[in-house]
LOVEXDREN-147832 format. One line per 3 residues: for each residue x, y, z of N, C-alpha, C. Coordinates in pm, 1 decimal. Layout:
residues N
X Y Z X Y Z X Y Z ~ ...
END
This chain:
residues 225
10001.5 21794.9 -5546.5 10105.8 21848.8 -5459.3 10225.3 21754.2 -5454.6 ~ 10293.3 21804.2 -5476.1 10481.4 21721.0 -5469.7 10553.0 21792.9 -5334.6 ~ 10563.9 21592.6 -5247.8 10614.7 21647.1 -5135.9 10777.5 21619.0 -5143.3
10895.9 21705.0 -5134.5 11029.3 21645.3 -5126.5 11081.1 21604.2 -4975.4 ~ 11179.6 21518.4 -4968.6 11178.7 21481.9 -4829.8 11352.4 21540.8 -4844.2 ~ 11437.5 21627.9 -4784.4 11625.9 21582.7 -4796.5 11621.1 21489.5 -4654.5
11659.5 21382.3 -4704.6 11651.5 21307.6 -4594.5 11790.0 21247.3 -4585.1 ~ 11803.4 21185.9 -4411.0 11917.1 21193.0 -4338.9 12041.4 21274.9 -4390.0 ~ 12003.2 21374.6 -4366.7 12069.7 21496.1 -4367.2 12185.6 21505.3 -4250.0
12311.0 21524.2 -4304.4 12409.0 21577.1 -4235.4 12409.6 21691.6 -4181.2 ~ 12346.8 21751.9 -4101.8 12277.9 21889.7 -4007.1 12282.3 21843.9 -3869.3 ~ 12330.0 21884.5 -3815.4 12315.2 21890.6 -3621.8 12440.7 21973.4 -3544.5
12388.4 21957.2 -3459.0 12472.7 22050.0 -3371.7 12622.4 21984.1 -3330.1 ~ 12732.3 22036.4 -3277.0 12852.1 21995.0 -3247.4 12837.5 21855.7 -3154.4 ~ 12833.5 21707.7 -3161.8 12863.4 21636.9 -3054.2 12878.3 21609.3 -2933.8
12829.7 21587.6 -2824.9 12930.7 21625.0 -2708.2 13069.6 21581.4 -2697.4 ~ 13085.5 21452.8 -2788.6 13207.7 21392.1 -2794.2 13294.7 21443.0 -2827.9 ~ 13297.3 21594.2 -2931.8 13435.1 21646.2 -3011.4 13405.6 21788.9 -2930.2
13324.3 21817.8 -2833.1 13290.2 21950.0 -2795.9 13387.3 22045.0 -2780.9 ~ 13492.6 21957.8 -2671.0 13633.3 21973.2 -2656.8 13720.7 22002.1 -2704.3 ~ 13691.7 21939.0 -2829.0 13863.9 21926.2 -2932.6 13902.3 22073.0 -2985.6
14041.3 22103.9 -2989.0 14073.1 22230.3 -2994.4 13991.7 22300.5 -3140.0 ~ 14009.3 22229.4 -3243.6 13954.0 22291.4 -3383.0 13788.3 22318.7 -3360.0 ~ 13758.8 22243.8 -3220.7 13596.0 22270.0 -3253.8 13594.5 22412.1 -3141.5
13693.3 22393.3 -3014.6 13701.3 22517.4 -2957.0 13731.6 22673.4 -3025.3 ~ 13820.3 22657.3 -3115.3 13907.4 22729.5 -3196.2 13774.1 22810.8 -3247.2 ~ 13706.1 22749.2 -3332.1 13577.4 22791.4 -3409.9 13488.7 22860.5 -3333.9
13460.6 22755.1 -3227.5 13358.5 22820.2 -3127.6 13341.2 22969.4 -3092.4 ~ 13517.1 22987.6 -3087.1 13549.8 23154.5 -2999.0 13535.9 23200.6 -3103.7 ~ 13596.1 23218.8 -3212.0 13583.2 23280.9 -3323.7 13418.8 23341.4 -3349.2
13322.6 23255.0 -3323.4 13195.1 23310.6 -3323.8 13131.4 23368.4 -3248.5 ~ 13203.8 23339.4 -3124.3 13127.3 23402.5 -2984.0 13056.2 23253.7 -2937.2 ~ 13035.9 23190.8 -2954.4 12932.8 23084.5 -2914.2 13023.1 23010.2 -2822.7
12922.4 22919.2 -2744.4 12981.2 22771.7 -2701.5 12986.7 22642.9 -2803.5 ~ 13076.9 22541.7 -2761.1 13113.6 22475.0 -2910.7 12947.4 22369.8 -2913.8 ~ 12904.4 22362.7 -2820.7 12774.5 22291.2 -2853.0 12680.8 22331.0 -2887.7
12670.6 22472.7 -2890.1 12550.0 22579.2 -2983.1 12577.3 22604.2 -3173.8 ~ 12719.1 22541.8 -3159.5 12691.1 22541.5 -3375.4 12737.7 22448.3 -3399.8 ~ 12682.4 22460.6 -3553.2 12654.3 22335.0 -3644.0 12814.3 22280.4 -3655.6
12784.1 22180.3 -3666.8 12873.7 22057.1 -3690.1 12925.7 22103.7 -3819.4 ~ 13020.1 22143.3 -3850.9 13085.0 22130.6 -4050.7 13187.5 22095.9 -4041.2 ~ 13260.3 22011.3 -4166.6 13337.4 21977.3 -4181.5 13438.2 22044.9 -4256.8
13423.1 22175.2 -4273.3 13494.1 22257.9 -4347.8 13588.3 22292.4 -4220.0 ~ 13548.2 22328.2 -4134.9 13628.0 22376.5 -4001.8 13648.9 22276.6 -3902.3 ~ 13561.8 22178.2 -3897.5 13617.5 22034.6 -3749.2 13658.4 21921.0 -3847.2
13710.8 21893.2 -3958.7 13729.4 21803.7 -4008.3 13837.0 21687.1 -3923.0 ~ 13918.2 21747.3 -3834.9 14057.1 21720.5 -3783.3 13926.8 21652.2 -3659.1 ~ 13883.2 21708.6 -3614.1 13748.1 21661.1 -3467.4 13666.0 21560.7 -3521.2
13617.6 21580.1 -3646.8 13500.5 21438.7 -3705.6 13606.6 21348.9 -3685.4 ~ 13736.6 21311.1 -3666.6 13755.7 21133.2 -3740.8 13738.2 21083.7 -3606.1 ~ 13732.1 21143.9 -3519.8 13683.2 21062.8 -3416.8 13540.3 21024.9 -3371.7
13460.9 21081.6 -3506.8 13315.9 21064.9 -3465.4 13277.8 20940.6 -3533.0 ~ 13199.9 20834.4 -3500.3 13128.4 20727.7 -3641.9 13044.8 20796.6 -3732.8 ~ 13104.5 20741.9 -3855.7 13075.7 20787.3 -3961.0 13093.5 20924.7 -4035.4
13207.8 20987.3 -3895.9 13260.3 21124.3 -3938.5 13255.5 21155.2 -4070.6 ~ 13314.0 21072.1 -4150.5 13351.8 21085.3 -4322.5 13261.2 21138.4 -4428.0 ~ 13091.9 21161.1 -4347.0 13010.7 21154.6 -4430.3 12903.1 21296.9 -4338.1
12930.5 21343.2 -4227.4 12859.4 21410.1 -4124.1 12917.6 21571.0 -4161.5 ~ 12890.5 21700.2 -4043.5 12916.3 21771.0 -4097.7 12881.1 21863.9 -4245.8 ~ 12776.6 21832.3 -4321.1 12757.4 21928.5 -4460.3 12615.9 21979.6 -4463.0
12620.0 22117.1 -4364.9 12492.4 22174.0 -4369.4 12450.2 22220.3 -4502.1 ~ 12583.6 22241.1 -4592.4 12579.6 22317.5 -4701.9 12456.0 22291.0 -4774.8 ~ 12458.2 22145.1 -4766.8 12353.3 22059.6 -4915.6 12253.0 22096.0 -4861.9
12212.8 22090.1 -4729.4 12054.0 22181.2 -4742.8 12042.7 22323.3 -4746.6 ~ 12126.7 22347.0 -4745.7 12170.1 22465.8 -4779.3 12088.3 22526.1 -4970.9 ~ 12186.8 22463.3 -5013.4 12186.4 22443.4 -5138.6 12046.5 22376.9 -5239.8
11958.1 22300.1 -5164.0 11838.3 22232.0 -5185.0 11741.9 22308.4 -5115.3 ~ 11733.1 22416.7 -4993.3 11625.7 22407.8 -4973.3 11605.4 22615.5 -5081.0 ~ 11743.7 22650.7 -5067.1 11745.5 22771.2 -5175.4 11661.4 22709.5 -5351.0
11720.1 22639.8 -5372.8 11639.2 22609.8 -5517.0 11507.4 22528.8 -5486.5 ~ 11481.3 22495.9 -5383.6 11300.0 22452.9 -5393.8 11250.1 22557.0 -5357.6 ~ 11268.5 22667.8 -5303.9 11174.1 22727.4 -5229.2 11141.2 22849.9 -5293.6
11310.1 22872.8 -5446.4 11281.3 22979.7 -5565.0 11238.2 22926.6 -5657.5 ~ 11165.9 22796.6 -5670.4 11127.7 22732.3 -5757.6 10982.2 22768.3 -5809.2 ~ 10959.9 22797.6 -5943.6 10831.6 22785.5 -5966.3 10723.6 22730.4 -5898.4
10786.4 22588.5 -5910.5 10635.1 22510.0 -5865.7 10610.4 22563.0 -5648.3 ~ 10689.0 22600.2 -5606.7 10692.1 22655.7 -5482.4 10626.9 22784.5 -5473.2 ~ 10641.2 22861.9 -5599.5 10554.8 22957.6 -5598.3 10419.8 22972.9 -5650.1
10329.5 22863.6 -5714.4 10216.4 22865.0 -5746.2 10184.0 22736.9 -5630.1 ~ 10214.5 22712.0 -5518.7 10166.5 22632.7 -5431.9 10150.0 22526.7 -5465.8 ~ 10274.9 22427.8 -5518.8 10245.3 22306.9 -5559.3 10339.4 22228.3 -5508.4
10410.5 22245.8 -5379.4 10538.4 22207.5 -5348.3 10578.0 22250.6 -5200.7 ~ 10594.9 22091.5 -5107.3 10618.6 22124.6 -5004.3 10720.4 22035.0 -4954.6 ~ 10846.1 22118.2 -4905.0 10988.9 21988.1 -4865.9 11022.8 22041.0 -4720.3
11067.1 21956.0 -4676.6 11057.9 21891.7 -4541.1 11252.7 21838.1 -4536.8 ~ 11314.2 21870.6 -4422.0 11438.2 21830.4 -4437.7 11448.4 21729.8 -4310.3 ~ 11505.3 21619.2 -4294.7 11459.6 21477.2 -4168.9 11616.2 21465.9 -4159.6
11672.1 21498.2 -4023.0 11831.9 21485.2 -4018.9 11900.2 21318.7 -3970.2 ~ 12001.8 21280.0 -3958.2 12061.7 21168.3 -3945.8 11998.9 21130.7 -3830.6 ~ 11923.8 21229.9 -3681.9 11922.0 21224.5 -3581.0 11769.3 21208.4 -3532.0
11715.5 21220.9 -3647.7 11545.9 21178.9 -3648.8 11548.4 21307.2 -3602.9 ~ 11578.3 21359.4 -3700.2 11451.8 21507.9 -3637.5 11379.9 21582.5 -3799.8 ~ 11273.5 21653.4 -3776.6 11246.5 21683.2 -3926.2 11213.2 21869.3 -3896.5
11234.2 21900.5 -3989.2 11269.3 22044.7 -4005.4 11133.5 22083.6 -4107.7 ~ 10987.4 22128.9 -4048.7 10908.0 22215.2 -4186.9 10939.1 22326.9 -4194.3 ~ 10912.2 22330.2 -4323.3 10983.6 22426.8 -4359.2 10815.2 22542.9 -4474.1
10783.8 22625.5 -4416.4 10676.4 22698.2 -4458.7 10700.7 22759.4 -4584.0 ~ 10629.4 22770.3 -4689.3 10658.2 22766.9 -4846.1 10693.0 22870.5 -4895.3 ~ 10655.6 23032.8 -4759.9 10707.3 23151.2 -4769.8 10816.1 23149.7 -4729.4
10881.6 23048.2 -4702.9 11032.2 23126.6 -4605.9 11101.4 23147.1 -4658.3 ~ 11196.6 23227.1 -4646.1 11326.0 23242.3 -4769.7 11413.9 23257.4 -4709.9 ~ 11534.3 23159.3 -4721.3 11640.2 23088.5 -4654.4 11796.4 23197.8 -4727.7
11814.8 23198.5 -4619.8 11930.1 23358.5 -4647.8 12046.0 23287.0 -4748.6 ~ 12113.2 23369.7 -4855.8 12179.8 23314.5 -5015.2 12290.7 23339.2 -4900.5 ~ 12353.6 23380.7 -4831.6 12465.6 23408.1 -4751.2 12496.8 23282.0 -4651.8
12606.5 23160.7 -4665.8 12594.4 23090.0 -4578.2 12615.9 23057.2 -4446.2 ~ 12683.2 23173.4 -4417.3 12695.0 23198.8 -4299.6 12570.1 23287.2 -4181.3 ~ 12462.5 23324.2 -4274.3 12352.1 23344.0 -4206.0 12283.0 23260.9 -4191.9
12307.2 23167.7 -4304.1 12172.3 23014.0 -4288.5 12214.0 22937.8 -4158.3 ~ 12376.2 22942.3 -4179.2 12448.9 22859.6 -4037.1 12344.8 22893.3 -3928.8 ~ 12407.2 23065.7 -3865.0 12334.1 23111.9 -3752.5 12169.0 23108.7 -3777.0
12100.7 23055.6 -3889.5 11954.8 23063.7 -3874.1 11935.8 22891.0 -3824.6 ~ 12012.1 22836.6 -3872.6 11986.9 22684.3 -3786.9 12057.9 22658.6 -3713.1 ~ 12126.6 22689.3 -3627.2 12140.3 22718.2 -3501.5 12065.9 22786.7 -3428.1
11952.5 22857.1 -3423.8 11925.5 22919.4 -3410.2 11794.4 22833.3 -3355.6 ~ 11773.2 22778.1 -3460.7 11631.8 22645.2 -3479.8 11672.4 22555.1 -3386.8 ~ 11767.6 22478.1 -3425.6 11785.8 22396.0 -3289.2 11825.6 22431.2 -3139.5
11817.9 22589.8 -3093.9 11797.5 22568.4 -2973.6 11691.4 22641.4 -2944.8 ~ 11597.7 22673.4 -2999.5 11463.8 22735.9 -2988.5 11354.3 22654.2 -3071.7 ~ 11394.1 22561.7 -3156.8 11282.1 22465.1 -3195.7 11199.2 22542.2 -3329.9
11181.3 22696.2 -3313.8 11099.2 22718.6 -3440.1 11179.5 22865.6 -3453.3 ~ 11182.5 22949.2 -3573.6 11201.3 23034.3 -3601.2 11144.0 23107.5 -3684.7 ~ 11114.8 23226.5 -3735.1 11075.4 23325.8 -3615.6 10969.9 23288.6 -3518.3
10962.7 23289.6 -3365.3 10864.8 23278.9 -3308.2 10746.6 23274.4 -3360.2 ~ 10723.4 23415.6 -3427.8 10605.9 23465.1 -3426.8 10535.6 23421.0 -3577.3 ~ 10622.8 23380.9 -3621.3 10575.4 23350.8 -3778.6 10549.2 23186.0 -3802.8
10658.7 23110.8 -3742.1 10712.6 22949.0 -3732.2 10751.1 22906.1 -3898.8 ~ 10788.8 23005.7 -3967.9 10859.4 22964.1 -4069.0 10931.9 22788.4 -4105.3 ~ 11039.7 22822.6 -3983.6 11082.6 22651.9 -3972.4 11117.8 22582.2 -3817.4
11016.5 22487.1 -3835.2 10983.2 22410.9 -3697.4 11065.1 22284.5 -3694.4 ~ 11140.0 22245.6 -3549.7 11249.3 22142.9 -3562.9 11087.9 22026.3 -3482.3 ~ 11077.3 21894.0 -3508.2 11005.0 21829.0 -3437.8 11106.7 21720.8 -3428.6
11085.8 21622.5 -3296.6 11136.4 21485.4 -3349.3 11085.1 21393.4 -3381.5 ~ 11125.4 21354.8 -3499.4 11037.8 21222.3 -3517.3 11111.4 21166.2 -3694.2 ~ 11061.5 21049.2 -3670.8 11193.6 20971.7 -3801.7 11126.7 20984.1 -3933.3
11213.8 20960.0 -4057.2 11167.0 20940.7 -4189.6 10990.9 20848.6 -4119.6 ~ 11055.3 20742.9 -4105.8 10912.1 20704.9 -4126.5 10754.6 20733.8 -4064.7 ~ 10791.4 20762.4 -3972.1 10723.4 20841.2 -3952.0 10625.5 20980.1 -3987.2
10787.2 21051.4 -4056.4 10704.3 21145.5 -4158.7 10649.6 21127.3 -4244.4 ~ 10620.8 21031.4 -4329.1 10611.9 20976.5 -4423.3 10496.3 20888.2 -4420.6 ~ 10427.8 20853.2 -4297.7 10293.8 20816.2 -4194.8 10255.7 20929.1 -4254.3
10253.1 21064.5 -4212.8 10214.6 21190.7 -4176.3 10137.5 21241.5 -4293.8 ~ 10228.6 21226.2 -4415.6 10214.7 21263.6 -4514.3 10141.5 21203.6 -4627.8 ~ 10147.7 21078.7 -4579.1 10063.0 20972.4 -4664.4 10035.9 20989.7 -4800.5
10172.0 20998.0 -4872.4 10163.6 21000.3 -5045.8 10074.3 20831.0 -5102.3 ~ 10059.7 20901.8 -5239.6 9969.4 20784.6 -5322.1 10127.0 20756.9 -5386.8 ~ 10231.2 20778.7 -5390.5 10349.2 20684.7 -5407.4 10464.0 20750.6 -5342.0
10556.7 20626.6 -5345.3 10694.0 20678.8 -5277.5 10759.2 20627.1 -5387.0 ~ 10866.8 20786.9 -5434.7 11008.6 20748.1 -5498.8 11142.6 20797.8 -5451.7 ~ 11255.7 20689.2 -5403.6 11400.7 20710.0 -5348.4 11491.9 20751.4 -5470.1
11520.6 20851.5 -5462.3 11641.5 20903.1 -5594.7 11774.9 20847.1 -5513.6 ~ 11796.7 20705.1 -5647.5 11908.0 20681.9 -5600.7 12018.0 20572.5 -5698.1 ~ 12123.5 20612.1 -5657.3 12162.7 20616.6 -5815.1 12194.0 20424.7 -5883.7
12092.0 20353.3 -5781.6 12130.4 20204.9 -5847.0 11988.8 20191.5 -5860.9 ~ 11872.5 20269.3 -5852.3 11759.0 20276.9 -5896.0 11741.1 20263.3 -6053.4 ~ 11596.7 20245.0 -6136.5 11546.6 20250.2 -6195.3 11580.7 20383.8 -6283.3
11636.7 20358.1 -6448.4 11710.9 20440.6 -6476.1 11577.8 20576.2 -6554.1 ~ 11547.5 20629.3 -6539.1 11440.9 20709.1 -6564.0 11503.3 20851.1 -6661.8 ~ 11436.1 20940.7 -6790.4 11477.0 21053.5 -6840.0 11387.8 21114.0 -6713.7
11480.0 21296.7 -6656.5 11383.7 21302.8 -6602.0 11290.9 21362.6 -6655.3 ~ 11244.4 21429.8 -6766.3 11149.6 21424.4 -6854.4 11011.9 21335.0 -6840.7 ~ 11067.9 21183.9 -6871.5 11001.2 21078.1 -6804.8 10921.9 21080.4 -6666.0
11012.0 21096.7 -6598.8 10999.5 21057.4 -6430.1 10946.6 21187.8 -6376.7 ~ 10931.0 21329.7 -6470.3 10850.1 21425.4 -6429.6 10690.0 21363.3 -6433.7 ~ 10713.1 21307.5 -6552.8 10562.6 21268.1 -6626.7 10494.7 21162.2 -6502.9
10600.3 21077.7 -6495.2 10523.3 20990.0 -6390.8 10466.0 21013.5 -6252.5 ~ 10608.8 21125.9 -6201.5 10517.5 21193.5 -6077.1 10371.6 21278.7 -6116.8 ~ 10333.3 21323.8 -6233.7 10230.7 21376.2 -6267.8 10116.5 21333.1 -6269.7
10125.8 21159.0 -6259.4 10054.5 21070.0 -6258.1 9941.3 21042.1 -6119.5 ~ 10039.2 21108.4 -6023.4 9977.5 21106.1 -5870.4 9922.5 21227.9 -5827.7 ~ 9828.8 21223.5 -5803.8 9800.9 21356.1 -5663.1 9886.9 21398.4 -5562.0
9921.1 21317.6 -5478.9 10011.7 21308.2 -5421.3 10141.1 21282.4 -5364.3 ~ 10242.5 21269.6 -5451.4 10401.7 21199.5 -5439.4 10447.2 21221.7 -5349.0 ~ 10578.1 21147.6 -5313.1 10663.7 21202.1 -5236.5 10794.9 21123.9 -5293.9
10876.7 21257.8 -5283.3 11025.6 21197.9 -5337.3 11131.4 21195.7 -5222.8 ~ 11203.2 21104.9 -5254.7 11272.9 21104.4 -5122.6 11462.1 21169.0 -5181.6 ~ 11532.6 21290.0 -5116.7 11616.5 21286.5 -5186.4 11780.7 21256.4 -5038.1
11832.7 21196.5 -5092.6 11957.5 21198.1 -4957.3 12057.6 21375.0 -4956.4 ~ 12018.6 21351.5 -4785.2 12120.1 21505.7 -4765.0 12211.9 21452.1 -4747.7 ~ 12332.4 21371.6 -4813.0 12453.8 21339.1 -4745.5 12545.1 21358.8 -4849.5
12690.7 21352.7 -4843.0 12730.7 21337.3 -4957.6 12764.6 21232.7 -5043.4 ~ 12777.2 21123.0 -4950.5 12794.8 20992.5 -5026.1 12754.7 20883.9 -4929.9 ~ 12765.4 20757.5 -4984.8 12748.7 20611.2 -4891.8 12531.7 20595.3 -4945.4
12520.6 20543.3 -4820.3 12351.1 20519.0 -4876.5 12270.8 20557.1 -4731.0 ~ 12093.4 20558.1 -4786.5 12076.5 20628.9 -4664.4 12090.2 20536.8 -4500.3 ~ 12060.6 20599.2 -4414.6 12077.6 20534.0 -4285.9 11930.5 20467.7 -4194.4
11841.2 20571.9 -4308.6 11692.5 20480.7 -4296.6 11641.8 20377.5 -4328.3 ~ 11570.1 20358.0 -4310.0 11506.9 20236.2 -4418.2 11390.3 20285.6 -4448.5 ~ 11358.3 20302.4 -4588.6 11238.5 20312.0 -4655.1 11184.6 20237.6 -4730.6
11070.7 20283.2 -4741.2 11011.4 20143.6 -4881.5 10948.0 20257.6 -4990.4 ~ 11020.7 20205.1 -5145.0 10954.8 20282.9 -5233.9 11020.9 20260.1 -5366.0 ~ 10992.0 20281.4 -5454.7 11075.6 20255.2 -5603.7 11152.1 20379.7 -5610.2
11275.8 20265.9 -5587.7 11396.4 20336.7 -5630.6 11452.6 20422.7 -5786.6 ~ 11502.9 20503.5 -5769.2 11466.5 20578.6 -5926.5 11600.6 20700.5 -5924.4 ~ 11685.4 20663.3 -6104.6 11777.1 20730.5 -6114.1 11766.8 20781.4 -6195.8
11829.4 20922.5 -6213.4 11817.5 20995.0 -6349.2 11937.4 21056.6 -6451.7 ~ 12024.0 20945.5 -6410.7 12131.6 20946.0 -6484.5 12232.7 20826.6 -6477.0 ~ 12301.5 20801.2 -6524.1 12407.8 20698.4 -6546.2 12509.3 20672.9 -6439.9
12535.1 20851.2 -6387.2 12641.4 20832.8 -6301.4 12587.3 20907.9 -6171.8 ~ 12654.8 20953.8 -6066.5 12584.0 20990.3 -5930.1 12607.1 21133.7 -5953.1 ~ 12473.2 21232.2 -5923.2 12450.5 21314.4 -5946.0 12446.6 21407.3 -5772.8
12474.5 21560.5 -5765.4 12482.2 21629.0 -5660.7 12317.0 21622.3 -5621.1 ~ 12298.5 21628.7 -5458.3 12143.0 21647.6 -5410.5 12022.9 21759.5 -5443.4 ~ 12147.5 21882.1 -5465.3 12076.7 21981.8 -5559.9 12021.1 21950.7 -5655.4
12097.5 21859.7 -5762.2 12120.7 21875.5 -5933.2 11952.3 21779.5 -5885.0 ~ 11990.0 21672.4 -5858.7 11871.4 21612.5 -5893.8 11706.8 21644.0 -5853.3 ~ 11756.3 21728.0 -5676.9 11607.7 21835.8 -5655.4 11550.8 21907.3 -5781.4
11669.5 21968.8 -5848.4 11642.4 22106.4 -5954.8 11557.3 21964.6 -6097.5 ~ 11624.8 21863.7 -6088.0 11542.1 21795.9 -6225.3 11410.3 21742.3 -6193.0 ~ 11435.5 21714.5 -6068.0 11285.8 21654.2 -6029.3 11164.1 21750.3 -6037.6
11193.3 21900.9 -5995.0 11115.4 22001.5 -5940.1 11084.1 22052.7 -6093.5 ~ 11206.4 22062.7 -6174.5 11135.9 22129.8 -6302.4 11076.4 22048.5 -6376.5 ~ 11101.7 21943.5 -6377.6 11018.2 21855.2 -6473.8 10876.2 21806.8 -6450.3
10881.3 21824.0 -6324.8 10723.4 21812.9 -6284.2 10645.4 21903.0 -6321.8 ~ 10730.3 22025.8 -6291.6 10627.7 22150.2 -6337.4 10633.0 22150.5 -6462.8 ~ 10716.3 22131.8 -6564.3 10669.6 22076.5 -6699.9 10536.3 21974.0 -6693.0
10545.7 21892.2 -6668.4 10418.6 21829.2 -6677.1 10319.2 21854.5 -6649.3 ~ 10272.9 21952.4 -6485.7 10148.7 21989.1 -6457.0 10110.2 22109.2 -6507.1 ~ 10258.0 22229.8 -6497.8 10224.3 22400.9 -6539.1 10197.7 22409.1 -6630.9
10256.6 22376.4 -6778.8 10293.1 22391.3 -6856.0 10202.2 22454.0 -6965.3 ~ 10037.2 22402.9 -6951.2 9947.7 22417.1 -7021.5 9932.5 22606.0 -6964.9 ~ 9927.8 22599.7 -6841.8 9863.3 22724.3 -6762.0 9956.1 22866.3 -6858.2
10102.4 22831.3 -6838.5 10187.3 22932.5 -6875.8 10134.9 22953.5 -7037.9 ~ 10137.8 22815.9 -7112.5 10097.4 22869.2 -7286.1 9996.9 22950.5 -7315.7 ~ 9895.2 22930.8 -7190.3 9722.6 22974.9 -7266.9 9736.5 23109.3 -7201.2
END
């Protein structure tokens, strides 16, 4: 089983600090909501983040957006070999159940996590995706892989071809990938660091190499015979 982590993820709700500010009000009405019931983006409060720390880097629900759509249409997600977990800047971790299927429309994913963070699980009745709090490391207690690898791009330069093969090596992995868009993470982890290219690659691109190349290594026999 290959566990992915998007970790410290730029995902949370509006601040109380910018709650105020007209661009975050502006938005707010536009949706019907109050400005502390939606997500933080920087597509629309960019003018409201510079007053936040670390504004420059906060704000981009998109990338899980974008990561948890290609793990969850992923092969290895569909023969039950694959379970990712999203852990936000704010210590909170998001499971995410291997049936769920996260709406291609992004403005429904918006209102589906919003949705999560003020009700904690969604759908009630199903618990598809459950908000808990508690930090990377912690999760990562929880989960207790036979190795940890950080995709990151001053890591260990790996084909991922290669670095499929090696996660193949374990029963249990866990990869760690950053939800942010740039800078480094805000956790601290321990694990071999590991890159799969020369230059810095999107959080998607490198989910999509990690995820297929593994399943090259473990499926591969199943699909030929």
């Amino acid at each position: 089983m290959l566990h992915i982590v998007i970790a410290d993820s730029e995902v949370e709700l509006v601040p109380e600090k910018i709650s105020e500010h007209p661009a975050v009000l502006a938005h707010a009405r536009r949706r019907g909501r109050k400005p502390n019931e939606i997500l933080l983006d920087a597509t629309y409060h960019h003018s409201a983040m510079r007053e936040l720390e670390e504004g420059e880097r906060r704000g981009r629900p998109d990338i899980v957006h974008f990561c948890l759509i290609n793990a969850l249409e992923s092969i290895l997600n569909k023969e039950g070999k694959l379970r990712v977990y999203v852990h936000t800047r704010n210590d909170e971790v998001i499971y995410v159940k291997s049936e769920t299927r996260i709406p291609r429309n992004y403005s429904r994913f918006v209102g589906l996590m919003e949705s999560l963070f003020r009700k904690r699980v969604v759908p009630p009745t199903l618990s598809l995706l459950r908000l808990v709090d508690k930090s990377l490391e912690e999760l990562i207690s929880e989960i207790n892989p036979d190795a940890v690898f950080i995709m990151h791009e001053a890591g260990e330069l790996y084909t991922p071809f290669d670095f499929g093969m090696e996660l193949a090596g374990y029963s249990n992995p866990l990869v760690i990938i950053g939800g942010f868009p740039h800078g480094d993470f805000k956790s601290e982890i321990e694990g071999r660091m590991i890159s799969l290219y020369k230059k810095p690659l999107m959080a998607w691109t490198v989910l999509n190499e990690v995820i297929v190349n593994y399943e090259n290594a473990i499926l591969w026999e199943k699909f030929i015979s």
